[in-house]
N, C-alpha and C positions, 0 to 999 in steps of 0.2 A: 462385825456383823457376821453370823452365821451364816453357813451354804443353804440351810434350810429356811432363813428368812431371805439372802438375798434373792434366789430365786423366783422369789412373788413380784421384782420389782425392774422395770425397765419397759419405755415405750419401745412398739417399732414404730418404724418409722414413717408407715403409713397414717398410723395413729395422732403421729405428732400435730401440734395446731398451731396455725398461723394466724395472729390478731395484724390488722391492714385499716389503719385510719384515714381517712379521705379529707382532705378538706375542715376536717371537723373543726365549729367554735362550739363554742358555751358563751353565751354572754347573758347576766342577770339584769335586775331592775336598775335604775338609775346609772347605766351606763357602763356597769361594771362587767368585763372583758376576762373571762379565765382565762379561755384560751383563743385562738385567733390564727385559722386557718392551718392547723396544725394536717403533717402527713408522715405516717412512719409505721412501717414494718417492723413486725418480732417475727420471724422467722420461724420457723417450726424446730422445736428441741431448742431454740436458742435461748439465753442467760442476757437479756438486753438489759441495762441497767441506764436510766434516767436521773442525770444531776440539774439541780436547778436550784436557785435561792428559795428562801422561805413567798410565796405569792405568786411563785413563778406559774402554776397550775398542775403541779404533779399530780395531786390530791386530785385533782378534779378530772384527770387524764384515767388514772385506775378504776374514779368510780363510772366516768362513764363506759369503762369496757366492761366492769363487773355489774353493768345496770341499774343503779344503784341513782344516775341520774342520767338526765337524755340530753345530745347534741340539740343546739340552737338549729346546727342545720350542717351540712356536711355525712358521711358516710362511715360504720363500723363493721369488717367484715372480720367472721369467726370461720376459718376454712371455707372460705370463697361463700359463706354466703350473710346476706345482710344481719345484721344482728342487732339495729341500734333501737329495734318494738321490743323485742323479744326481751320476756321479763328475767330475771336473776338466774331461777333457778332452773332457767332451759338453758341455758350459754356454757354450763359444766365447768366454772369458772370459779376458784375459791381467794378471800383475797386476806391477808394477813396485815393486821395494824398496827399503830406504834406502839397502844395498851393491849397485851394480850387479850383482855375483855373475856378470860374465863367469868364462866356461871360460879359467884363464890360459895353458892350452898351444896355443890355438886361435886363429888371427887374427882381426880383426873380422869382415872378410866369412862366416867357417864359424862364430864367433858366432850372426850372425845367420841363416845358413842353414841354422842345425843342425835348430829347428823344423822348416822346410819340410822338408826330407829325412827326417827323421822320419816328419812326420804328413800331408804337404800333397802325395805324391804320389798317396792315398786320395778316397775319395769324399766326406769330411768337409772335409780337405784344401781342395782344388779348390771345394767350395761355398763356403768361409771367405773365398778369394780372392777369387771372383768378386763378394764383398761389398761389397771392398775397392774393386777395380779394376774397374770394370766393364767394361773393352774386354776382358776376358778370357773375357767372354762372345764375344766373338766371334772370336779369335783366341789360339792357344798361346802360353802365356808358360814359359817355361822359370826353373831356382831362379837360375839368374847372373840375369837381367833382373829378377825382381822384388826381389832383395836391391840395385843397384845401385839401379832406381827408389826403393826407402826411403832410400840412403842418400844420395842428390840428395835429397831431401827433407830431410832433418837434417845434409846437411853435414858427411857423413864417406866422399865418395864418394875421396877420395884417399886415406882413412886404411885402406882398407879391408884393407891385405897389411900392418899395424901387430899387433903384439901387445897385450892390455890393458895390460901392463907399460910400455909405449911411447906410453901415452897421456895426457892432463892427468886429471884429475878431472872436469870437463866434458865433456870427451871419451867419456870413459869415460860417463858416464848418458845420452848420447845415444844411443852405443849401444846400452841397454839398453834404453830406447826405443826404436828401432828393430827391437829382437830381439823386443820386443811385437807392433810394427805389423805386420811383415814378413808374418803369419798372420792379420791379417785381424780380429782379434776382432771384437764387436758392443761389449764393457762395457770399457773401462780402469779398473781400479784401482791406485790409486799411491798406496804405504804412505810417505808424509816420503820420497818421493825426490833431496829438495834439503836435507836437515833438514845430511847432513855435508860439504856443498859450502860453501865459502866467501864471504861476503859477495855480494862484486862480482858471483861469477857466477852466483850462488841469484838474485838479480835477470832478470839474461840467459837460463837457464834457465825461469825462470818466465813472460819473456815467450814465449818457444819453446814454450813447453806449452800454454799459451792460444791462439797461431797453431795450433798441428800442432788443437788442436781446434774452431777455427773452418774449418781444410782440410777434414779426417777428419767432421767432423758425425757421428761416434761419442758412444753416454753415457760420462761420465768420472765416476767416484768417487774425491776424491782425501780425503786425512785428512794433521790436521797438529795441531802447539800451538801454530805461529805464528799469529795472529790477520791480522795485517796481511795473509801471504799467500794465507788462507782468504778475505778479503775481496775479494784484487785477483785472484784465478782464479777464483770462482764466479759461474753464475749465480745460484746460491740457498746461503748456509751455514746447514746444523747445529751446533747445541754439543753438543756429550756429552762430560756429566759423571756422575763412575759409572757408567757402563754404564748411564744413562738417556737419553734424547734430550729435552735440555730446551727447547729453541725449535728452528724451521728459519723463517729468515727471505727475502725477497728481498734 
């Protein structure tokens, strides 16, 4: 990565955010139990990584930080303050899935720029940015320059006029990656976004994931039932089994 792209990228540490879950269940109809009184700190800047069997409630732990669905009953806070009303797109919260789920009639680069044209010509927008990149405090950035900047970052700055269709599998979750970054979040969350990539490059990836958050000094939540790679991405893992959180160790 270049000096003139690394530069746009690193929280302080003021910035950084801390997800705090209280108590939280989720429990559906006929008795079915995600999760069950769950409590657990991500740290701010921290790489927390959750392993758990398939049923355990990962899935259901991401979306309800990313808003996506609402606690039965229990507490989510986002830097000390409540968070579990508050819809999606206020929580500054991007979450990455196990299918890339690019747009396939859309090249990469309007992939990844589609958020920003959306949402980031606003006043939400523009603060998300300035989180990200900090010279954007001091000079306009236009949506070509910070989608190219991300994708010097991850190494899809030639793929960018490519179709998803036209890309490997690797390829493909970098970008999706990217279509997170591009906006700035404060929290990543990543549902097994390597779980249907292929050996060799679940490896490659996963060191990629660990760099972009030693760059970015953003919190990451990632969840997985790989054990090995819950252990070589985090700074701290959880187990959750049952929709319990049964240790969180260093």
């Amino acid at each position: 990565m270049t000096a003139g792209v690394e530069m746009f990228f690193g929280h302080s540490r003021e910035s950084m955010s801390e997800v705090r879950l209280e108590g939280v269940w989720r429990e559906y109809p006929r008795g079915v139990c995600a999760l069950q009184g769950v409590d657990l700190t991500v740290r701010p800047g921290e790489f927390l990584a959750v392993v758990g069997r398939g049923g355990s409630g990962k899935t259901t732990l991401l979306r309800l930080i990313a808003g996506l669905d609402r606690p039965t009953r229990g507490r989510i806070w986002l830097d000390g303050q409540p968070a579990e009303h508050l819809p999606p797109h206020r929580r500054n919260v991007a979450m990455v899935f196990q299918s890339p789920a690019l747009y396939p009639h859309l090249r990469v680069f309007d992939n990844l720029a589609f958020a920003l044209r959306r949402f980031g010509q606003g006043r939400l927008g523009a603060r998300g940015l300035a989180a990200l990149f900090p010279g954007l405090r001091r000079r306009a950035f236009d949506v070509q320059e910070r989608v190219r900047t991300v994708a010097e970052t991850l190494r899809l700055e030639h793929l960018l006029d490519r179709y998803p269709a036209q890309l490997s599998g690797g390829e493909r979750q970098r970008a999706a990656l990217g279509r997170a970054m591009v906006r700035a979040p404060r929290v990543f969350l990543y549902d097994e976004p390597l779980a249907s990539v292929d050996l060799p490059l679940r490896a490659q990836l996963r060191c990629e994931i660990k760099a972009l958050h030693g760059r970015l000094g953003a919190t990451m939540l990632y969840v997985t039932h790989d054990q090995a790679e819950a252990l070589s991405l985090g700074d701290r893992v959880a187990v959750l089994h049952a929709g319990r959180v049964q240790q969180v160790a260093e």
